[in-house]
N, C-alpha and C positions, 0 to 999 in steps of 0.2 A: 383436576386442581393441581397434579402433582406435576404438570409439563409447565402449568404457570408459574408455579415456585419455582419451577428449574429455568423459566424463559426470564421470570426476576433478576432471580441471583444472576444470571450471563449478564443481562443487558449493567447490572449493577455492577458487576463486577466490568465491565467497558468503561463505563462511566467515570471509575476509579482509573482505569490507566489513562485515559483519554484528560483527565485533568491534569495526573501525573507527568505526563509529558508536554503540559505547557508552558514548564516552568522557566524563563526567558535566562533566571540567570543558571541554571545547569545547562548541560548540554542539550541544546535544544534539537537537532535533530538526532536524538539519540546514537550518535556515532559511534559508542562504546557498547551497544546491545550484543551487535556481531562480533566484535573486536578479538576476541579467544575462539572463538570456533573459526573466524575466518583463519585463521593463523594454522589451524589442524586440518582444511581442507584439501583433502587432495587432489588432484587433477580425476574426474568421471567422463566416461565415455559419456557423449549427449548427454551432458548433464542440463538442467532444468534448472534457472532461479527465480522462486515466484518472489515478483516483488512490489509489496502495497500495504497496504495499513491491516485491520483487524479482520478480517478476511480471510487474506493471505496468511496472516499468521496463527490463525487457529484452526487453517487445514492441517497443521502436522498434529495440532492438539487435540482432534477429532478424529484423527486416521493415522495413528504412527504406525501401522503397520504399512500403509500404501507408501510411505515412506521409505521403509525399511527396505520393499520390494525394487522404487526405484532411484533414479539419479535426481533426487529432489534435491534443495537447498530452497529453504522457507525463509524468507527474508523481510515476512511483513511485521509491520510496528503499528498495534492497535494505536487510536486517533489521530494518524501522521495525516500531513496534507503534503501534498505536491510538490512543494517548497521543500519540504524538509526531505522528502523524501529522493529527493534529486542531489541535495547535500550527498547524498551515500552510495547513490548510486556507483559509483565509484570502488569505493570498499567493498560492499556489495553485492554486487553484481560484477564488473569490469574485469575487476582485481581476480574473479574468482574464476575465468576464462570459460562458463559455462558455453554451450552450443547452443541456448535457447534460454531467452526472458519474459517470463509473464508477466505484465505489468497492469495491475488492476489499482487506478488509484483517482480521488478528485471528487469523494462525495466527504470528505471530512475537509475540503474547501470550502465548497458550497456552503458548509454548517459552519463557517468559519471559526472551525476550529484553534487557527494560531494568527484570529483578526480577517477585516475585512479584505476579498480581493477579488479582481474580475475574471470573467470565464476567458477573457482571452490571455492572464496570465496563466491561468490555472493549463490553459492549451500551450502557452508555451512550454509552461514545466516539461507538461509530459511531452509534448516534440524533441526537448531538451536531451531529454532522454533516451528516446526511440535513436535517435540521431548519432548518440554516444554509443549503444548499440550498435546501428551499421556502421560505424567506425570500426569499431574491433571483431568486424563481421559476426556478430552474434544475431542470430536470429529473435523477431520480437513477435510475441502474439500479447497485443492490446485488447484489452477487455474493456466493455461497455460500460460506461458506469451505471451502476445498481441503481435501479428506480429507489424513490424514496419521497412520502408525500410527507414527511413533518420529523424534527430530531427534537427528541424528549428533553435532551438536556438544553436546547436553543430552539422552544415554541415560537420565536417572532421571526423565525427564516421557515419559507412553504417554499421548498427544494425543486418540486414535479417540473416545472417553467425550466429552471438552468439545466440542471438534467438532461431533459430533451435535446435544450440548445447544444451544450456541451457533445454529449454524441454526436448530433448531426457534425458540427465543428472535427470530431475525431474520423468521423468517418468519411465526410469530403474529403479531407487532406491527409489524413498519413495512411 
């Protein structure tokens, strides 16, 4: 019983950021999250920016010690989608001259999180991206998006169908 309380309160405590950040008249892709700590970063050998929504961001908050150990820079924003998260990329990622970006991102689309939109925007975003990376020769490793058969907080979207799509789309082409 005591992993469900704990697996409650997470997904609840998501649930709370993930509305928090849809709010159209604040800043909507949270561009002020990183804003101070990008500013104190300094240049790391191969350094590493994971960059994605809740995920990504609560690997430093589950392992700060793996952290500590290497050239990390955790840049995800629980309930972002694609859109917004390309706003930033920039900031970021870009700005921060790392050697390497992980970008894990496009199941908080699909759950239309900030409204409706198609997989083949959601595939541009992220080419958007990868793209601005070989630009500034930054290496990308693209992560699959995370199966998912249903989101709690948006019952009348069944995910498992785009999902699929979306991958193969990731993986034929970039």
């Amino acid at each position: 019983m005591k992993i469900y309380n704990s697996l409650f309160a997470f997904f609840l405590l998501i649930s709370n950021l993930v509305i928090a950040q849809t709010n159209p008249n604040e800043d909507w892709a949270n561009l002020k999250k990183y804003e101070a700590e990008n500013k104190t970063v300094k240049p790391m050998k191969n350094a590493t920016v994971l960059m994605g929504d809740s995920i990504s961001e609560f690997w430093k908050a589950t392992s700060p010690d793996f952290f500590k150990k290497y050239p990390l820079l955790d840049r995800g924003i629980s309930g972002q989608t694609t859109s917004q998260i390309l706003l930033r990329f920039d900031q970021d990622v870009i700005q921060l001259k790392p050697s390497t970006v992980v970008i894990l991102a496009g199941i908080n689309d699909i759950a239309e999180n900030t409204g409706p939109i198609t997989l083949e925007e959601i595939f541009a975003n992220i080419k958007k991206m990868v793209e601005k990376a070989n630009e500034n020769k930054i290496k990308v490793v693209l992560c699959s998006v995370l199966p998912a058969n249903n989101f709690y907080w948006n019952p009348k979207i069944l995910p498992a169908d785009k999902v699929i799509m979306l991958n193969k789309m990731l993986k034929a082409t970039l």
